[in-house]
N, C-alpha and C positions, 0 to 999 in steps of 0.2 A: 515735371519729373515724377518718375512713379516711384512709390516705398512700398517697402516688404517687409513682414514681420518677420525676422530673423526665425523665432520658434516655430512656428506655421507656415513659413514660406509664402502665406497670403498676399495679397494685392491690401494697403493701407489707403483706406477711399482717401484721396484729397481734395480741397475745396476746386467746384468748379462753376466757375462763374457764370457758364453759359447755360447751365442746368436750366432754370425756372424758363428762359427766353425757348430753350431746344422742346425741351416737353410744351410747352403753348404752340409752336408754331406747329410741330406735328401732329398737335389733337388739331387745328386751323384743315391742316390739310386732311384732315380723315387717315393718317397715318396709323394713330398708335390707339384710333379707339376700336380695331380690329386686331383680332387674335390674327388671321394670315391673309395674304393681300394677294391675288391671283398672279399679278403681275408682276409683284414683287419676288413670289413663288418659279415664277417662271424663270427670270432673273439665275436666282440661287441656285436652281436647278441645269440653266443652262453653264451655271459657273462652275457645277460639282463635276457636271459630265465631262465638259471641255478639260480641265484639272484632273479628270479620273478619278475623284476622292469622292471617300464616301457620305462627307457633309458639306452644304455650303449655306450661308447665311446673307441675307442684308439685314444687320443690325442694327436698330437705332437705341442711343444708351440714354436714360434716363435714369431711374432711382433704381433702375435692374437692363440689363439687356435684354431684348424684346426683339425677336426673329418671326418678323409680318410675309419676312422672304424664307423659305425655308426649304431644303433638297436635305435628305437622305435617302443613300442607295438602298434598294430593295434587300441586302443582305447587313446592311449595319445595324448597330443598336441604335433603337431610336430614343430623341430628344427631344425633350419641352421645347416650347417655344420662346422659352423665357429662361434667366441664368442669372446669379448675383451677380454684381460686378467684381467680386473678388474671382472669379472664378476665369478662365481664360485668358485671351490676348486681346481681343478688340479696348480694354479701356484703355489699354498702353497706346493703340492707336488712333485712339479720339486725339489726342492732342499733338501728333506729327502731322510733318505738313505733305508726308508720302507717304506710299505702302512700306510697310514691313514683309519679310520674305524670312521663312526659319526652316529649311530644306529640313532640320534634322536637332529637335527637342533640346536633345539629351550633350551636342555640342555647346551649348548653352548651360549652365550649372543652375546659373541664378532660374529658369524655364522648367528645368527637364524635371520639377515636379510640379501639379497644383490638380485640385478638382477636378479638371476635366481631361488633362495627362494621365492621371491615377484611374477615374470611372471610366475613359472610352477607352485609354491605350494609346491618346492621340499625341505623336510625334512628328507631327510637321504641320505648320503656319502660314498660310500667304494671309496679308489682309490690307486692304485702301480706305483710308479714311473718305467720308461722306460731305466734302467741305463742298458747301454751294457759295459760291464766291457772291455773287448780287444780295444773297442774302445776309452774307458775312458770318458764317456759321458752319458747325459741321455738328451734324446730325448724328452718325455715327460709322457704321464700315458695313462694308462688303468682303467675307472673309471664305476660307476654305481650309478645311481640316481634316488629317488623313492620318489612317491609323500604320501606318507606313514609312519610314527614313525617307526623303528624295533626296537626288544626288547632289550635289553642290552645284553641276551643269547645269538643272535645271532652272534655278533661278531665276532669269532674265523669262524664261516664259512663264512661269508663275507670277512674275510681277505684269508682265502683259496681260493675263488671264485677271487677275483680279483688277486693273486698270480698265480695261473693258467692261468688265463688269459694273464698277465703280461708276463710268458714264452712262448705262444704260438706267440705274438708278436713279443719277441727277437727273437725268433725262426726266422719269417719272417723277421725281420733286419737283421738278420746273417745268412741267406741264399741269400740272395738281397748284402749284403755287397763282400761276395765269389766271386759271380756271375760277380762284378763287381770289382773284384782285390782290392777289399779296404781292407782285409782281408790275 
């Protein structure tokens, strides 16, 4: 369950147990000891485009989220590759066991403010959590963020667009995990 600080409208980190195990197994795989992953990049990028928005992420969350995957559009403001975990929606979906889909921010009360609402302008959320089932773990998300309402229709393809995405990911975890006898 996620908490929020009532005066800051913050994300309140709470304990997570898979922490020490998520951060070792993605330095194992050469995940997280690179600032951006070509492939990963690809990924993100094909997920911005397909989505039309002007950012997309493969996030894995550690003591900070860390975007190894990384797409912005030629005309948005650009982003670190890196973000507190107060800041966003990916930690709310490290721990579900499906995508989250938020056509429209500001429908949301508890959402429609935080850091990266306020700095980008950003008002809509698709995002898939990163669970690789053999390994019993979830890594982090696969997400996309746009400075734009979508419409309530759209939905059902925003959860297919980040679902897709989503697999193409594990895919490179579980070919990286092989590679490297963890598997």
């Amino acid at each position: 369950m996620t908490t929020y600080d009532p005066a800051s409208g913050l994300r309140v980190p709470t304990r997570d147990d898979d922490l020490e195990r998520r951060t070792s197994l993605l330095h194992e795989l050469g995940l997280l000891d690179v600032e951006s992953d070509s492939e990963l990049d690809e990924i993100a990028g094909f997920l911005g485009e397909a989505a039309g928005q002007p950012w997309a992420m493969v996030n894995f969350i550690t003591d900070q989220q860390r975007f190894p995957g990384l797409y912005v559009a030629p005309d948005a403001l650009p982003v670190a590759r890196s973000m507190p975990l107060t800041h966003g929606y990916c930690p709310d979906v490290l721990h579900r066991p499906v995508a989250m889909v938020l056509p429209h921010l500001h429908s949301h009360p508890r959402l429609k403010s935080n850091p990266v609402v306020d700095g980008l302008g950003v008002l809509t959320y698709s995002g898939a959590p990163l669970i690789h089932h053999q390994l019993g773990l979830c890594f982090g998300t696969v997400c996309f963020i746009g400075d734009a309402p979508m419409d309530q229709s759209t939905g059902q393809r925003s959860l297919a667009q980040v679902n897709a995405a989503r697999d193409e990911a594990l895919a490179v975890i579980d070919r990286r995990a092989r590679e490297r006898g963890l598997l």
